[in-house]
Residue, then its C-alpha position, 0 to 999 in steps of 0.5 A: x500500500x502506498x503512503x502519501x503524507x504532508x509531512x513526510x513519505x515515511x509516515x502518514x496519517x488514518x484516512x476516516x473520511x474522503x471529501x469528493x468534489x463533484x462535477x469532474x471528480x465523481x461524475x463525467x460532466x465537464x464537456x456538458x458543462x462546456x458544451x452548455x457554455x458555448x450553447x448559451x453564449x452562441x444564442x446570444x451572438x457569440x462564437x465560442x468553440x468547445x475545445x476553446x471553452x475546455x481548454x480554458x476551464x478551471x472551475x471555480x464559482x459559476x458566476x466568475x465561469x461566466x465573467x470570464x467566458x463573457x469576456x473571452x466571447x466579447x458579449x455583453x449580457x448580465x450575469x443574471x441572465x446568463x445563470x438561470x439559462x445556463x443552468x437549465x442547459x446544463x440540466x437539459x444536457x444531464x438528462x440526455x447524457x450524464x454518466x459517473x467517471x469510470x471507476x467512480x461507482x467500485x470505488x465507492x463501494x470499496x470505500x464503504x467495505x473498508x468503513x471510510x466515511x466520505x461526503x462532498x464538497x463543492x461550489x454548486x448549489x446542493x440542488x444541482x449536487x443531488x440532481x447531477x449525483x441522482x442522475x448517475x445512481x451515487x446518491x445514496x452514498x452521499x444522502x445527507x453528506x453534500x456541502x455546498x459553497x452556498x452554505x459555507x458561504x466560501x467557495x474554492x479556492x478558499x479553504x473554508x467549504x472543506x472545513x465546513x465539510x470535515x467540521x459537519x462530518x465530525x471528522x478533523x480536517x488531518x483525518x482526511x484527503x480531499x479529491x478534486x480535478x480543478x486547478x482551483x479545487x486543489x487550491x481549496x486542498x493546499x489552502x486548507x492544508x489537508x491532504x490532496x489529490x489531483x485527478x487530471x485526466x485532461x491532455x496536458x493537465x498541468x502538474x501541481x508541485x507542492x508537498x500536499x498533492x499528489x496526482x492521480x489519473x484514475x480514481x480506483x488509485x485512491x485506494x492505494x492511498x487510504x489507510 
């Protein structure tokens, strides 16, 4: 079994609990969420391209997604607008086509098996969390254990959701690690300093040195961590 620790490679702490991010991280919906960008900014007269929206994509809070996107689309509609149409895409697109990440559903189970607690913490309002996780039949791991910025009132790259996660979980933050696919996510890990891991699949992913990451490429790998 393989160690992973802040401090240093010969030791390591118990895992009592994995925090998950969500979007990307447990569920296969980062081309949707994109494809939605680019439907909704095209209606509006814009010329965006789906590698181009890809490419671009750091997660983060949605309204700063859509500033950004605005900016790069040289469109000028209000954020107030673009939201609610946006999300609706997004849930129009799930129904049609939504699917855990591969491994997501084995690894869960096993997690379970073994007696590891795990929850979510993510910037998307708990809505959008139940709707995205009914869809792709892993609520039941998390019925009751969803964190969401909105109710933080924080949301990554500060570190505050994960402490509100761990905190409402009865677990301290040293007895967890943290999985997220964004750049801005693994912030979240490094800010709130527990252990993280990095789960890039994306071509040319960029490569995140610092003591508190470590880099996966699948998610059944997780396990060859937890302790």
């Amino acid at each position: 079994m393989k160690r992973f620790s802040t401090e240093a490679p010969e030791t390591t702490t118990h895992t009592r609990c994995v925090i998950f991010d969500c979007d990307g991280t447990l569920v296969d919906n980062e081309t949707l969420c994109n494809q939605a960008l680019v439907n909704v900014f095209n209606r509006f007269g814009a010329s965006l391209q789906l590698d181009d929206c890809l490419k671009f994509f750091q997660g983060g809070k949605l309204a700063d997604i859509l500033v950004q996107t605005r900016e790069r689309a040289g469109i000028n509609v209000p954020i107030d607008v673009l939201e609610p149409i946006y999300r609706e895409e997004c849930r129009k697109l799930f129904e049609q086509g939504l699917h855990p990440i591969p491994g997501v559903p084995e690894l869960l189970k096993s997690l379970g098996e073994i007696g590891c607690e795990m929850c979510i913490a993510s910037n998307a309002p708990i809505s959008k969390i139940e709707h995205t996780l009914n869809l792709t039949g892993l609520l039941p791991y998390f019925e009751g254990k969803m964190f969401s910025g909105f109710e933080a009132n924080s949301w990554k790259p500060e570190p505050d959701i994960l402490h509100f996660a761990a905190m409402n979980m009865g677990i301290k933050l040293d007895e967890c690690v943290f999985v997220d696919d964004t750049i801005k996510g693994v912030e979240a890990g490094i800010n709130a300093d527990v252990r993280t891991f990095h789960f890039a699949t994306r071509p040319g992913a960029e490569k995140i040195d610092h003591p508190c990451v470590k880099t996966i490429s699948s998610m059944p790998e997780l396990l060859e961590y937890i302790e």
